[in-house]
N, CA, C and O atoms as a Maestro MAE file, in Angstrom:
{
 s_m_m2io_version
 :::
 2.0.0
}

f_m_ct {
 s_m_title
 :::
 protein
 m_atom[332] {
  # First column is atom index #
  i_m_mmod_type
  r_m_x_coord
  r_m_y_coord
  r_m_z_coord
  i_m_residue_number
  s_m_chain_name
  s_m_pdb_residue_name
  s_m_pdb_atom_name
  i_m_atomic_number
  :::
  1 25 -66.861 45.838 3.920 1 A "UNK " " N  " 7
  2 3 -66.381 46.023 2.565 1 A "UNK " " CA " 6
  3 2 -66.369 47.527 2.275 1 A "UNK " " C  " 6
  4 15 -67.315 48.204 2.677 1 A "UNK " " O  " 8
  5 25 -65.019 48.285 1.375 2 A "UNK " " N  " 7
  6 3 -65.029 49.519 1.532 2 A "UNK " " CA " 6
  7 2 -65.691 49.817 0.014 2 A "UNK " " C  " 6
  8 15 -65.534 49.056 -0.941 2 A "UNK " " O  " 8
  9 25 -66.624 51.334 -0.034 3 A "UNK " " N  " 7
  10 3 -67.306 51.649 -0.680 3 A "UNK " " CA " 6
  11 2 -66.368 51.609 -2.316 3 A "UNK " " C  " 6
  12 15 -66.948 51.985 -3.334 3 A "UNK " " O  " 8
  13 25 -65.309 51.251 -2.353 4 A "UNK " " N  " 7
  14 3 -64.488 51.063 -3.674 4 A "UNK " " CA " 6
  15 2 -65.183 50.295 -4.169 4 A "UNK " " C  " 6
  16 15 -66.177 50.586 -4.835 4 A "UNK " " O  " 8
  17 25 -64.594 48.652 -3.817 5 A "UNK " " N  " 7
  18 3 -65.205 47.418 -3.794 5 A "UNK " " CA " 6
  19 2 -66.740 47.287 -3.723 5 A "UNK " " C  " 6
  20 15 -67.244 46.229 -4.101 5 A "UNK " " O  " 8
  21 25 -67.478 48.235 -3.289 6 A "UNK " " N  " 7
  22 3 -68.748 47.715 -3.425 6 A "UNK " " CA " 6
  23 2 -69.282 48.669 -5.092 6 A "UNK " " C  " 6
  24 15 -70.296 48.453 -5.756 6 A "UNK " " O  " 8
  25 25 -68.577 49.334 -5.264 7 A "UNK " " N  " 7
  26 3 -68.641 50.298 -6.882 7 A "UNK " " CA " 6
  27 2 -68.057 49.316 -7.614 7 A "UNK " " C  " 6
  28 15 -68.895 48.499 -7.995 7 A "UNK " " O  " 8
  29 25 -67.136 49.117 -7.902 8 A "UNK " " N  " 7
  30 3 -66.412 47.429 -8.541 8 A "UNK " " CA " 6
  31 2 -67.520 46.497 -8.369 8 A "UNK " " C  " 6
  32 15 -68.082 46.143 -9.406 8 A "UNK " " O  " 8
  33 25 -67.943 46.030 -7.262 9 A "UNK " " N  " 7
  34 3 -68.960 44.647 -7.638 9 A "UNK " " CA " 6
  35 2 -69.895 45.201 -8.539 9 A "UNK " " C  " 6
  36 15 -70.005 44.652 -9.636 9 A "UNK " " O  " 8
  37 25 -70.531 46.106 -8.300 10 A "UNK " " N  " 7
  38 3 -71.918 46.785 -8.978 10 A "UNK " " CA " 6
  39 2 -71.538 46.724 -10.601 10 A "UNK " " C  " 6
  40 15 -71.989 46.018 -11.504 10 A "UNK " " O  " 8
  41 25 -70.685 47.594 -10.591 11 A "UNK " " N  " 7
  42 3 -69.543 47.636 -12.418 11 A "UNK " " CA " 6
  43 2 -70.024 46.375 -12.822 11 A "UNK " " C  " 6
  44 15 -71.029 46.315 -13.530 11 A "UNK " " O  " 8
  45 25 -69.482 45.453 -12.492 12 A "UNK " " N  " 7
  46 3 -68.717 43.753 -12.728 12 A "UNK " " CA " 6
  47 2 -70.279 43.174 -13.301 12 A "UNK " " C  " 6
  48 15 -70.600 42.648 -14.367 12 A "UNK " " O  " 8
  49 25 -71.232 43.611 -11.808 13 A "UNK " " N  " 7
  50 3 -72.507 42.988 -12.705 13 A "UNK " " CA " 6
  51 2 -73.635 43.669 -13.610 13 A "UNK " " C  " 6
  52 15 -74.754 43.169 -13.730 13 A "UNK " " O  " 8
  53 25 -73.209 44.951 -14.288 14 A "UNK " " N  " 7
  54 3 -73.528 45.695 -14.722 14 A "UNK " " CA " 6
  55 2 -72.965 45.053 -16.443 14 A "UNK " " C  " 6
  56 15 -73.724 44.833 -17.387 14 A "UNK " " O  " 8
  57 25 -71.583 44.884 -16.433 15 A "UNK " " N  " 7
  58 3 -70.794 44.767 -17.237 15 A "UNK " " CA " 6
  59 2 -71.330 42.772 -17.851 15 A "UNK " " C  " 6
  60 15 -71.431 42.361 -19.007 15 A "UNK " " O  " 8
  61 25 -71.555 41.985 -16.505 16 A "UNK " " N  " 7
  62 3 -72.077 40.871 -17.027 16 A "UNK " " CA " 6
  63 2 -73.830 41.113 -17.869 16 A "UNK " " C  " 6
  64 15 -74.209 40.462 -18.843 16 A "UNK " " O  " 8
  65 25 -74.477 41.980 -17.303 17 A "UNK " " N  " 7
  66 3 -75.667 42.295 -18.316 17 A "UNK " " CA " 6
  67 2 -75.591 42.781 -19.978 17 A "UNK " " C  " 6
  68 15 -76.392 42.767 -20.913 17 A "UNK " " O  " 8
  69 25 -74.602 43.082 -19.849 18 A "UNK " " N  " 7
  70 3 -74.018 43.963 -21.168 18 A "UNK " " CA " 6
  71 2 -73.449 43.351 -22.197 18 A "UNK " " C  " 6
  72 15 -72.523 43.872 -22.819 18 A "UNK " " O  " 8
  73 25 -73.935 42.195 -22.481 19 A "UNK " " N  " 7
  74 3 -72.779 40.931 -22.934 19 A "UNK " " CA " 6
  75 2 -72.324 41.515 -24.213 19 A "UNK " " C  " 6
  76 15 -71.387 40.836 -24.634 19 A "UNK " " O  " 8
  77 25 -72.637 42.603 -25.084 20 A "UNK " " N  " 7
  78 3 -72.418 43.150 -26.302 20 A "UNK " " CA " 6
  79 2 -70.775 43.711 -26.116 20 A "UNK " " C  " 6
  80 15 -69.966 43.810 -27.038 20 A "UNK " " O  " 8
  81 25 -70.557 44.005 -24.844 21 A "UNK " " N  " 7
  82 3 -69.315 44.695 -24.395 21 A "UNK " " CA " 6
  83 2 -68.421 43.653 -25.071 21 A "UNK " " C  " 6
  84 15 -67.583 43.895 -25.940 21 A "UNK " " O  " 8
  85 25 -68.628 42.829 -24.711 22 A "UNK " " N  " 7
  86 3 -67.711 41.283 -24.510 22 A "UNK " " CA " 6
  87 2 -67.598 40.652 -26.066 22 A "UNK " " C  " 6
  88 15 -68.505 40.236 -26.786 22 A "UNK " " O  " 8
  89 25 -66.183 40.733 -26.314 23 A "UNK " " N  " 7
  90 3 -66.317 39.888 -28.050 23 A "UNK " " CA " 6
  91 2 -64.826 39.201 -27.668 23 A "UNK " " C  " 6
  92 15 -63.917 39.938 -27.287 23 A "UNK " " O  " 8
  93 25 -64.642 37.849 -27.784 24 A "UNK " " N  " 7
  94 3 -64.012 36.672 -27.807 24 A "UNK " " CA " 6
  95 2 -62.895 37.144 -28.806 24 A "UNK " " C  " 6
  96 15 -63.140 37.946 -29.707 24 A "UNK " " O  " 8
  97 25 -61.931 36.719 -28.639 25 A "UNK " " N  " 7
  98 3 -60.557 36.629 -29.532 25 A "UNK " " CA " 6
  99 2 -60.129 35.710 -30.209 25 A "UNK " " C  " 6
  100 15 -60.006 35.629 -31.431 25 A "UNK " " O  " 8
  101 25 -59.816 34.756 -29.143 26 A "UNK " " N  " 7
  102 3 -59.728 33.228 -29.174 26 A "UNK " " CA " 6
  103 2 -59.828 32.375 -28.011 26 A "UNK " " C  " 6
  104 15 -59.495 32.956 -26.978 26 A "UNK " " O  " 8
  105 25 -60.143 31.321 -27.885 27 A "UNK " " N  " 7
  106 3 -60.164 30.551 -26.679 27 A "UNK " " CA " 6
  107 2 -60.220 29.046 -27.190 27 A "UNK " " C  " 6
  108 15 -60.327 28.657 -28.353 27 A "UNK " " O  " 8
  109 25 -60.090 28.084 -25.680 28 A "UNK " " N  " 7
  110 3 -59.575 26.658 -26.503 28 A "UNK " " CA " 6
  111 2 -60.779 25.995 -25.158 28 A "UNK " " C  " 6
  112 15 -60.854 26.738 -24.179 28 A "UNK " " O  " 8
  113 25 -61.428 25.039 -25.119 29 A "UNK " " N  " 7
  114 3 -62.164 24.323 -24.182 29 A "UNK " " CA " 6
  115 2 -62.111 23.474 -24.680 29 A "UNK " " C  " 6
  116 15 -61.972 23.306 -25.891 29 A "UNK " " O  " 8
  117 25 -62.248 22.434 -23.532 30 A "UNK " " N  " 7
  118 3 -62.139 20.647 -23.746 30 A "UNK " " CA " 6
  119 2 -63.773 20.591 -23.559 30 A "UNK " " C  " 6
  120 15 -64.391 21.104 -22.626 30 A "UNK " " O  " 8
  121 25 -64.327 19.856 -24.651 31 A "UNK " " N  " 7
  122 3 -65.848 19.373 -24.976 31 A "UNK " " CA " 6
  123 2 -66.338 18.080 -24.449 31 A "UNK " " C  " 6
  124 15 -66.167 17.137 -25.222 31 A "UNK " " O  " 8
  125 25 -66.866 17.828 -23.399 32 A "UNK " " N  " 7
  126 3 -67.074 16.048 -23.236 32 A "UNK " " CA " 6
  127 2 -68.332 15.698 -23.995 32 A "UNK " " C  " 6
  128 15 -69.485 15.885 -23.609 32 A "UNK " " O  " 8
  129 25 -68.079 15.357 -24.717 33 A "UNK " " N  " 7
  130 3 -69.316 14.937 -25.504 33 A "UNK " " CA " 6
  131 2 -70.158 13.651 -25.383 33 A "UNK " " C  " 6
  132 15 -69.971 13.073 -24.312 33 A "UNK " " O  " 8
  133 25 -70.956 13.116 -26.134 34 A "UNK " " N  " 7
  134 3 -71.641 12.067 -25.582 34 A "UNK " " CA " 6
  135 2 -70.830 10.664 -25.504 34 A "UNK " " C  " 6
  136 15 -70.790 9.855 -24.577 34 A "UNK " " O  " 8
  137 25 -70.092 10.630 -26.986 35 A "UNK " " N  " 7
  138 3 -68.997 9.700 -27.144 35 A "UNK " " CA " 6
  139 2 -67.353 9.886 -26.558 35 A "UNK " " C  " 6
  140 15 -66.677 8.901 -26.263 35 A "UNK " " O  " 8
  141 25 -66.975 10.927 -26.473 36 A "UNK " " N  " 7
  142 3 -65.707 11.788 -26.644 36 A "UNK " " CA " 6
  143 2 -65.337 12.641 -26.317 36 A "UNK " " C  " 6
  144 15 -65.865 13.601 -26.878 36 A "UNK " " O  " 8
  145 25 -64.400 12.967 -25.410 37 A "UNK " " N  " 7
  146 3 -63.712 14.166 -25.294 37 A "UNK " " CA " 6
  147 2 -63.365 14.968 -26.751 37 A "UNK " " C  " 6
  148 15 -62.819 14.270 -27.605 37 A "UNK " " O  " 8
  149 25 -63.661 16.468 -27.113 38 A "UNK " " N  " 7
  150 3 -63.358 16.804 -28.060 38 A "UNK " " CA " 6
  151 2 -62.152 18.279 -27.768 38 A "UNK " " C  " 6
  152 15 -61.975 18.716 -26.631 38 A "UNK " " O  " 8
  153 25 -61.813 18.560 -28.357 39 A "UNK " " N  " 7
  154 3 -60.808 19.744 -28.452 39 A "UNK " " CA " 6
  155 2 -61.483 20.812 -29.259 39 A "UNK " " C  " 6
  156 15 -61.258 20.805 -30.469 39 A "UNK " " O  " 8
  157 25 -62.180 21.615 -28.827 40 A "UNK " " N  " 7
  158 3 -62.535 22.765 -29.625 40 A "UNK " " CA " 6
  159 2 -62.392 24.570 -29.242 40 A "UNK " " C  " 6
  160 15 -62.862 25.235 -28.320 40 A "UNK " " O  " 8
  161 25 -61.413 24.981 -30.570 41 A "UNK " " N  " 7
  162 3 -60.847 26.286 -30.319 41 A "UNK " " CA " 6
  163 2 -61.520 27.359 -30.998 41 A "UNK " " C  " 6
  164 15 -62.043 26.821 -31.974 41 A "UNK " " O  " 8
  165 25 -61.718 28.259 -31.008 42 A "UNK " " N  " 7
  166 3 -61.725 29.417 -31.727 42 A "UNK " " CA " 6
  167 2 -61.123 30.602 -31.717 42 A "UNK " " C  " 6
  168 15 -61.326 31.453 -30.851 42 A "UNK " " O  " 8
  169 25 -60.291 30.736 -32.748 43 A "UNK " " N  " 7
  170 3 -59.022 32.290 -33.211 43 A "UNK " " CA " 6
  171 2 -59.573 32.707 -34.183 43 A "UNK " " C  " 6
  172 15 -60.169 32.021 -35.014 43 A "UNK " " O  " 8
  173 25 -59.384 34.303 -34.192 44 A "UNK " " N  " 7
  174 3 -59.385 35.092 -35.640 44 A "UNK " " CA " 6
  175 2 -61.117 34.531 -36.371 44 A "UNK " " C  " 6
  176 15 -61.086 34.165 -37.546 44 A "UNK " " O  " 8
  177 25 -62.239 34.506 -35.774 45 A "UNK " " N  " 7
  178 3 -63.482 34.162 -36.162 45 A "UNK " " CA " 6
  179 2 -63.788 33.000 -36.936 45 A "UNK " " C  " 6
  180 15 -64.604 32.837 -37.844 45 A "UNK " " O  " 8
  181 25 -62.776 32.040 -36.266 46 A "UNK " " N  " 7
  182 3 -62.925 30.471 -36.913 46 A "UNK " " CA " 6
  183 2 -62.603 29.790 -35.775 46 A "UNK " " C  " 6
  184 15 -61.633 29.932 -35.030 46 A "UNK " " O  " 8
  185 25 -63.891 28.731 -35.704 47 A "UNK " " N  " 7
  186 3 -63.858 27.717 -35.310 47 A "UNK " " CA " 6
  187 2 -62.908 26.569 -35.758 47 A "UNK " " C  " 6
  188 15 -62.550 26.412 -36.925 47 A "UNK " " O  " 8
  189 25 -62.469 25.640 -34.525 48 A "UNK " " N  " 7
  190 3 -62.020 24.140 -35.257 48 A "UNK " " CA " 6
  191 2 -62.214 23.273 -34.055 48 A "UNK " " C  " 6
  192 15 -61.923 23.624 -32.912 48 A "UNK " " O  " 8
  193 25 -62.766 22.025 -34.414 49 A "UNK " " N  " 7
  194 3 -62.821 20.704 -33.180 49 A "UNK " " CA " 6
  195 2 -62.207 19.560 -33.787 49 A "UNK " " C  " 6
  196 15 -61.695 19.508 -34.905 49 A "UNK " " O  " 8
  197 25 -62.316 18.622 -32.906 50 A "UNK " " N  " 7
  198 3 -61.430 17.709 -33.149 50 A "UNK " " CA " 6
  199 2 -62.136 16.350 -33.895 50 A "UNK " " C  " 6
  200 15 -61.658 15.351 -34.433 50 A "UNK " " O  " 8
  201 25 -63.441 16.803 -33.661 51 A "UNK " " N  " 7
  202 3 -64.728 15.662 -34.137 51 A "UNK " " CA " 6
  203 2 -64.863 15.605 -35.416 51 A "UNK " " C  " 6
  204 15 -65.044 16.511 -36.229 51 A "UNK " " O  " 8
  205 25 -64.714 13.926 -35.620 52 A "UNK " " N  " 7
  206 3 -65.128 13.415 -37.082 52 A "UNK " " CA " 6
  207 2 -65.704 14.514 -37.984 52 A "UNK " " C  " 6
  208 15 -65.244 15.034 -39.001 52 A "UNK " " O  " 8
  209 25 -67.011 14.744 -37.215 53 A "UNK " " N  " 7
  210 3 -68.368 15.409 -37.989 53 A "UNK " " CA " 6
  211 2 -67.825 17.295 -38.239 53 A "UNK " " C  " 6
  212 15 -68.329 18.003 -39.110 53 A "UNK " " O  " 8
  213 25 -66.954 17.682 -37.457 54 A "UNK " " N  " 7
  214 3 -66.568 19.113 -37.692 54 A "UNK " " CA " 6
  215 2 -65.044 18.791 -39.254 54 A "UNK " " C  " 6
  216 15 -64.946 19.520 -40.241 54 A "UNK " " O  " 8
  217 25 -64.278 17.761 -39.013 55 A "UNK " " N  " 7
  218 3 -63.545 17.772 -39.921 55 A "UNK " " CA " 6
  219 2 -64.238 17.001 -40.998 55 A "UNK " " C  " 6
  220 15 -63.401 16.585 -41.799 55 A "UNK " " O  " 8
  221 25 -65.112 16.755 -41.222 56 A "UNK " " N  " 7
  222 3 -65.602 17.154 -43.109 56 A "UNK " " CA " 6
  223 2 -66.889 18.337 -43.428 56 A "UNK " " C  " 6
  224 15 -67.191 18.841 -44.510 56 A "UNK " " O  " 8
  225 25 -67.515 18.564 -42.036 57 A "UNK " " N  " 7
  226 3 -68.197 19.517 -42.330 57 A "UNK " " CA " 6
  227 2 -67.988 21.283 -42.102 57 A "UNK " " C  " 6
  228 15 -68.691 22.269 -42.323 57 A "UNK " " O  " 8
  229 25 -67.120 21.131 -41.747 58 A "UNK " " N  " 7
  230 3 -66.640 22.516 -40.720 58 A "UNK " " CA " 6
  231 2 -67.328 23.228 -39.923 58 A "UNK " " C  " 6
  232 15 -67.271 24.445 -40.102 58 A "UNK " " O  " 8
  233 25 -68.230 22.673 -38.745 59 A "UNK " " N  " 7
  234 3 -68.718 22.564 -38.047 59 A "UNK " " CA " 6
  235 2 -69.820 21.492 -37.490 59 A "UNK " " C  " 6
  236 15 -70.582 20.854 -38.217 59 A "UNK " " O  " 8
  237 25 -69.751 21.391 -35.705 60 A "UNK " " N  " 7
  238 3 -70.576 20.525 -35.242 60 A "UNK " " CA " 6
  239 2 -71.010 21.007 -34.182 60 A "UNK " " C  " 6
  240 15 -70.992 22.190 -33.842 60 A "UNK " " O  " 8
  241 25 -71.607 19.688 -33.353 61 A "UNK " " N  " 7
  242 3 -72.201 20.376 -32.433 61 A "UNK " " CA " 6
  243 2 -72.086 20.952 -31.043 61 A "UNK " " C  " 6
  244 15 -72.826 21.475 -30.209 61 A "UNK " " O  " 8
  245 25 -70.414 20.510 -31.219 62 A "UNK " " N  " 7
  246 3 -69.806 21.206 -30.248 62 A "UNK " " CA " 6
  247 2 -69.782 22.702 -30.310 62 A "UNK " " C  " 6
  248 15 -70.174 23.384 -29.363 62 A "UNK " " O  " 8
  249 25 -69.268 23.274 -31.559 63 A "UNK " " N  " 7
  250 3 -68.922 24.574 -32.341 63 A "UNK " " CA " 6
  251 2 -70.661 24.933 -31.920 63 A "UNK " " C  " 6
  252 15 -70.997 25.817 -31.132 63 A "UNK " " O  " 8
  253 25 -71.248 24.361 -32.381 64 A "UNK " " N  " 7
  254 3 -72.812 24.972 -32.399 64 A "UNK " " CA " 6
  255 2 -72.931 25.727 -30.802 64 A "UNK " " C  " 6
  256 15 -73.092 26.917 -30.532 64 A "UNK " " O  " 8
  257 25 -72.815 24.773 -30.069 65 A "UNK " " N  " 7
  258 3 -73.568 24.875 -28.507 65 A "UNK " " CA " 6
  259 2 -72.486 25.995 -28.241 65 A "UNK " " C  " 6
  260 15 -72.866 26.938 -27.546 65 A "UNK " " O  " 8
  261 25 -71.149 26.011 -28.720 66 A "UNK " " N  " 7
  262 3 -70.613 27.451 -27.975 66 A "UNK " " CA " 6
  263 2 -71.101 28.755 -28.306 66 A "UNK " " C  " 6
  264 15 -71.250 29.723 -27.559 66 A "UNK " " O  " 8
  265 25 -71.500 28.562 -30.444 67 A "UNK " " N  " 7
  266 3 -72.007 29.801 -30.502 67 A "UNK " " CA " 6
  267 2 -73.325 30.511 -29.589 67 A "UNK " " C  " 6
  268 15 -73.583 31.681 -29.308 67 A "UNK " " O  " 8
  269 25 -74.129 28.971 -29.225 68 A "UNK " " N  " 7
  270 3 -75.415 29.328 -28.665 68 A "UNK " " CA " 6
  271 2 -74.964 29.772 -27.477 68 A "UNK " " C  " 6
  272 15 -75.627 30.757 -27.150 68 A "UNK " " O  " 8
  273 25 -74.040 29.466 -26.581 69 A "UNK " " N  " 7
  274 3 -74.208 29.696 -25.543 69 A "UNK " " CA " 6
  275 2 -73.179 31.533 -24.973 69 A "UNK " " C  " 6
  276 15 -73.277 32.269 -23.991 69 A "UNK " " O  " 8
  277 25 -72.221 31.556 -26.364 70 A "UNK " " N  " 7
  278 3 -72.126 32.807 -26.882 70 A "UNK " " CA " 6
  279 2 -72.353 33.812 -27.288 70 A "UNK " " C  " 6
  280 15 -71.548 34.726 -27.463 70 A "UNK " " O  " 8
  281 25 -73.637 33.807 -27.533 71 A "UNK " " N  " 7
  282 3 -74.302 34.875 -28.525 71 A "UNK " " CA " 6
  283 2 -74.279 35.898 -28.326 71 A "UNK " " C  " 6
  284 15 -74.731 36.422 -27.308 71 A "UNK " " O  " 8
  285 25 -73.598 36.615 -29.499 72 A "UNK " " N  " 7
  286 3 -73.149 37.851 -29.583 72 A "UNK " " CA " 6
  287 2 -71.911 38.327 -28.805 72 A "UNK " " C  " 6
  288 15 -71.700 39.443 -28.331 72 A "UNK " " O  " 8
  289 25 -71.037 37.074 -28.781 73 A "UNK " " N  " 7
  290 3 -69.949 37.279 -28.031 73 A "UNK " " CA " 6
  291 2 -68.470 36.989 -28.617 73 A "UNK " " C  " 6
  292 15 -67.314 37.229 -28.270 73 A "UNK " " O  " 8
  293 25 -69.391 36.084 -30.129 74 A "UNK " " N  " 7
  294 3 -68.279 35.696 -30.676 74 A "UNK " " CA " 6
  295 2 -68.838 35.378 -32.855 74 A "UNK " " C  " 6
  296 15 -69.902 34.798 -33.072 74 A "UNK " " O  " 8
  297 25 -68.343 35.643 -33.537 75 A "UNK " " N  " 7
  298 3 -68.886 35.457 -34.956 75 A "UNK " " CA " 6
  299 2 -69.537 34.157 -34.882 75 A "UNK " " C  " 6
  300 15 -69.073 33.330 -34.097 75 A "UNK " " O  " 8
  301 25 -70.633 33.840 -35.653 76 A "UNK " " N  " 7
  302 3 -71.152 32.829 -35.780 76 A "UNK " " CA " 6
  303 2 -70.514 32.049 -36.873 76 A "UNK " " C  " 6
  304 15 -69.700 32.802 -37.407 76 A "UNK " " O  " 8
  305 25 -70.510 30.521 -37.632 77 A "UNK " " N  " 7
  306 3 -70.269 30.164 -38.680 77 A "UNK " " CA " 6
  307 2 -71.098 31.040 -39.581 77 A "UNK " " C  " 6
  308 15 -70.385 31.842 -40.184 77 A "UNK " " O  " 8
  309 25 -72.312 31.135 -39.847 78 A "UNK " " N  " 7
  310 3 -73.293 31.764 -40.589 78 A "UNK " " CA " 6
  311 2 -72.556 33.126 -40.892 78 A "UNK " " C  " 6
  312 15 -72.456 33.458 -42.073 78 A "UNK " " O  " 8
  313 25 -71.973 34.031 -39.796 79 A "UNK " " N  " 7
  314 3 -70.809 35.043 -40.271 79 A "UNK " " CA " 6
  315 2 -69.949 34.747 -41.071 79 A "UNK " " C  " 6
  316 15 -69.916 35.274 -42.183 79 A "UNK " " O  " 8
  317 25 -68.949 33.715 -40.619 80 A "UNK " " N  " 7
  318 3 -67.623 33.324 -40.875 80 A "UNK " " CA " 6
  319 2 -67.981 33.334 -42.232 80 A "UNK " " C  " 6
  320 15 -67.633 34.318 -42.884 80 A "UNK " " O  " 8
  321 25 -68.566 32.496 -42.753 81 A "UNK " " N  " 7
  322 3 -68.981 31.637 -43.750 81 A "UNK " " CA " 6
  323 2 -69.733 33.073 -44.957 81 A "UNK " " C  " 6
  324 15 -69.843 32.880 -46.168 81 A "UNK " " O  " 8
  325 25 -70.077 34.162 -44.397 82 A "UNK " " N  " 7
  326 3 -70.568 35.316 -45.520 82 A "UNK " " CA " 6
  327 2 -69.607 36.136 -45.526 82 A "UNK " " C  " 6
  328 15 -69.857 37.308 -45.806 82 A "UNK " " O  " 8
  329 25 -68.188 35.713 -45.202 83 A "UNK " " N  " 7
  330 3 -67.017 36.872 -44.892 83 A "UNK " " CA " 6
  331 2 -66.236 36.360 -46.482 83 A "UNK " " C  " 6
  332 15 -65.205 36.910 -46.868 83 A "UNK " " O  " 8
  :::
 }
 m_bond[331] {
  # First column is bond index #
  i_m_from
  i_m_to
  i_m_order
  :::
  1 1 2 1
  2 2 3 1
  3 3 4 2
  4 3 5 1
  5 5 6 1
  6 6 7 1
  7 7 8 2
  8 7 9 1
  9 9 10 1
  10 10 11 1
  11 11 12 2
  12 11 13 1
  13 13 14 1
  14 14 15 1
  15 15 16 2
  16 15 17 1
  17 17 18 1
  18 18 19 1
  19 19 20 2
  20 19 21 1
  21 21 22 1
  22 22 23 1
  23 23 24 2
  24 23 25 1
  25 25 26 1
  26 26 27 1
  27 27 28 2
  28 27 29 1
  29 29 30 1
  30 30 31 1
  31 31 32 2
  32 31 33 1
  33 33 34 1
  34 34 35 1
  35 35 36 2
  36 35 37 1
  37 37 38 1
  38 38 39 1
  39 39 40 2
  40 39 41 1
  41 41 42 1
  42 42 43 1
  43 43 44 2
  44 43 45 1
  45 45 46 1
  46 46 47 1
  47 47 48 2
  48 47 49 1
  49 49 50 1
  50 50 51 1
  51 51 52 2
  52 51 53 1
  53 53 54 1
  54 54 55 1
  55 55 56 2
  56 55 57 1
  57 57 58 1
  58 58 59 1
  59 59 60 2
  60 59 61 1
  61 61 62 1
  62 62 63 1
  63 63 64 2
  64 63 65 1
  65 65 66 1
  66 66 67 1
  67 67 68 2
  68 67 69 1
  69 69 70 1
  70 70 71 1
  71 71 72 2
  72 71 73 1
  73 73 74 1
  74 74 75 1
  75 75 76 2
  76 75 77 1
  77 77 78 1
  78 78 79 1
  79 79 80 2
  80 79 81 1
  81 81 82 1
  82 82 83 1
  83 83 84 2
  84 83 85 1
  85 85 86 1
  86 86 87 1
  87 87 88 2
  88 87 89 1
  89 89 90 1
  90 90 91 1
  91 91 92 2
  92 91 93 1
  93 93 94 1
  94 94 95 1
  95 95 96 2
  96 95 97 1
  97 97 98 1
  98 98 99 1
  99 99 100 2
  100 99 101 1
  101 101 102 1
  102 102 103 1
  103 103 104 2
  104 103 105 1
  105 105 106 1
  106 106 107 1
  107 107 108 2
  108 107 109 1
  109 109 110 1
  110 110 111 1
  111 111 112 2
  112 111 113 1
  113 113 114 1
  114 114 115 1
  115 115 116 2
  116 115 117 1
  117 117 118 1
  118 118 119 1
  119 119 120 2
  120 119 121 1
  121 121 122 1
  122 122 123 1
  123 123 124 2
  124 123 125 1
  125 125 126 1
  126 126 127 1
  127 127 128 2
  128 127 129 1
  129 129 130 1
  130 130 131 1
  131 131 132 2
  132 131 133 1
  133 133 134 1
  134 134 135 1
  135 135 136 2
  136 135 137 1
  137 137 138 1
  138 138 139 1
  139 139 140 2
  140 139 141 1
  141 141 142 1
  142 142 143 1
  143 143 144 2
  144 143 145 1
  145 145 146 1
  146 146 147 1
  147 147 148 2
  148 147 149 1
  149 149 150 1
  150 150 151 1
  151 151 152 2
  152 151 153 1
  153 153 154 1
  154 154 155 1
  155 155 156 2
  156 155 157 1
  157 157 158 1
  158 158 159 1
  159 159 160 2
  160 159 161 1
  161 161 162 1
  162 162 163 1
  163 163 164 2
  164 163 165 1
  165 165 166 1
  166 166 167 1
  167 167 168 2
  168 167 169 1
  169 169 170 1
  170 170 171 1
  171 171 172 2
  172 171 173 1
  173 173 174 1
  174 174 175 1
  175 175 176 2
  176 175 177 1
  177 177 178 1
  178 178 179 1
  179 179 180 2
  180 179 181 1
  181 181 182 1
  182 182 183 1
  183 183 184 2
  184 183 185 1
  185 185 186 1
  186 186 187 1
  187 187 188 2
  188 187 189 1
  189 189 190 1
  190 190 191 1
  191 191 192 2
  192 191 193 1
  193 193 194 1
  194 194 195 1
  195 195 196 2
  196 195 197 1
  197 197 198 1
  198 198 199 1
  199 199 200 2
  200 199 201 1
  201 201 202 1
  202 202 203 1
  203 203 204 2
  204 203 205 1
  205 205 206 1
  206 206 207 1
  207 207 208 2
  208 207 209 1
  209 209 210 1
  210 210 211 1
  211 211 212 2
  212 211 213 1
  213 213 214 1
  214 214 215 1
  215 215 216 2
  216 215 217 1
  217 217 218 1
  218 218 219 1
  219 219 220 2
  220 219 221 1
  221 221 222 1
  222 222 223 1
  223 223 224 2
  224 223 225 1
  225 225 226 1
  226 226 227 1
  227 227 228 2
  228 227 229 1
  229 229 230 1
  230 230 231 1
  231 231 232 2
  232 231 233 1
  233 233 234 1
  234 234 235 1
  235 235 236 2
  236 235 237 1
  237 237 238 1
  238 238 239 1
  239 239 240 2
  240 239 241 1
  241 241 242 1
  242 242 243 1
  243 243 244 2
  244 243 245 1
  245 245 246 1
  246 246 247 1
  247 247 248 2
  248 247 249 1
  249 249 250 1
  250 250 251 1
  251 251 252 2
  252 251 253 1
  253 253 254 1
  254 254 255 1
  255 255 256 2
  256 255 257 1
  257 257 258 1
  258 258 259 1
  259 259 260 2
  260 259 261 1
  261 261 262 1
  262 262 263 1
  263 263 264 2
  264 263 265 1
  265 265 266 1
  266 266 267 1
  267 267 268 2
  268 267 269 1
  269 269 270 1
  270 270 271 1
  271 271 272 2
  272 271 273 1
  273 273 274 1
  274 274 275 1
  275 275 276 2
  276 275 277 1
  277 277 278 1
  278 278 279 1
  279 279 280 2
  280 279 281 1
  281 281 282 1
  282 282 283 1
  283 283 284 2
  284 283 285 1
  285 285 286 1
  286 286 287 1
  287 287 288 2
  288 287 289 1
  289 289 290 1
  290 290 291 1
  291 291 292 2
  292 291 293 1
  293 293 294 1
  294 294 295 1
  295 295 296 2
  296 295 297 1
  297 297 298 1
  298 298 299 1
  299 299 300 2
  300 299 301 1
  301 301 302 1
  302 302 303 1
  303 303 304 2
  304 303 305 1
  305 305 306 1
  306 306 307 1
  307 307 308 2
  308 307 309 1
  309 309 310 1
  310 310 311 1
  311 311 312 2
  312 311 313 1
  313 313 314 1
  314 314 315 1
  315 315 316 2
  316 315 317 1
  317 317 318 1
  318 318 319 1
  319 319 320 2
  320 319 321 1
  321 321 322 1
  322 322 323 1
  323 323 324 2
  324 323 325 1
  325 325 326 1
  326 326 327 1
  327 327 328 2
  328 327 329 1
  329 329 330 1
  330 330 331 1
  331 331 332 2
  :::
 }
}
């Protein structure tokens, strides 16, 4: 492997420690949930899913587990929601 590529890998996991670098735009993932496949997107610092419990509450626990597993990568509802 030439010494480029081995400066690039190093970067790459330098850059995965750094997760503050990293802020989400929008993105769309399919949720398998316990009952259900769900559809859940987030654009422009709003969440939306496709689950019962997110369309009267505006959020669930799909939305939840991405922020958790996001953190600090993407606005939280608790943001959204003081904007």
């Amino acid at each position: 492997m030439d010494s480029g590529m081995i400066s690039k890998i190093k970067k790459a996991k330098r850059y995965a420690e750094e997760r503050d670098r990293i802020r989400f735009q929008k993105f769309e993932v399919t949720f398998k949930g316990t009952n259900n496949t769900h559809k859940t997107q987030y654009q422009d610092g709003k969440w939306q899913c496709t689950c019962d419990f997110f369309k009267s509450r505006g959020l669930c626990c799909h939305t939840m587990a991405l922020e958790i597993i996001l953190e600090g990568m993407v606005s939280s509802s608790a943001e959204s929601s003081e904007a």
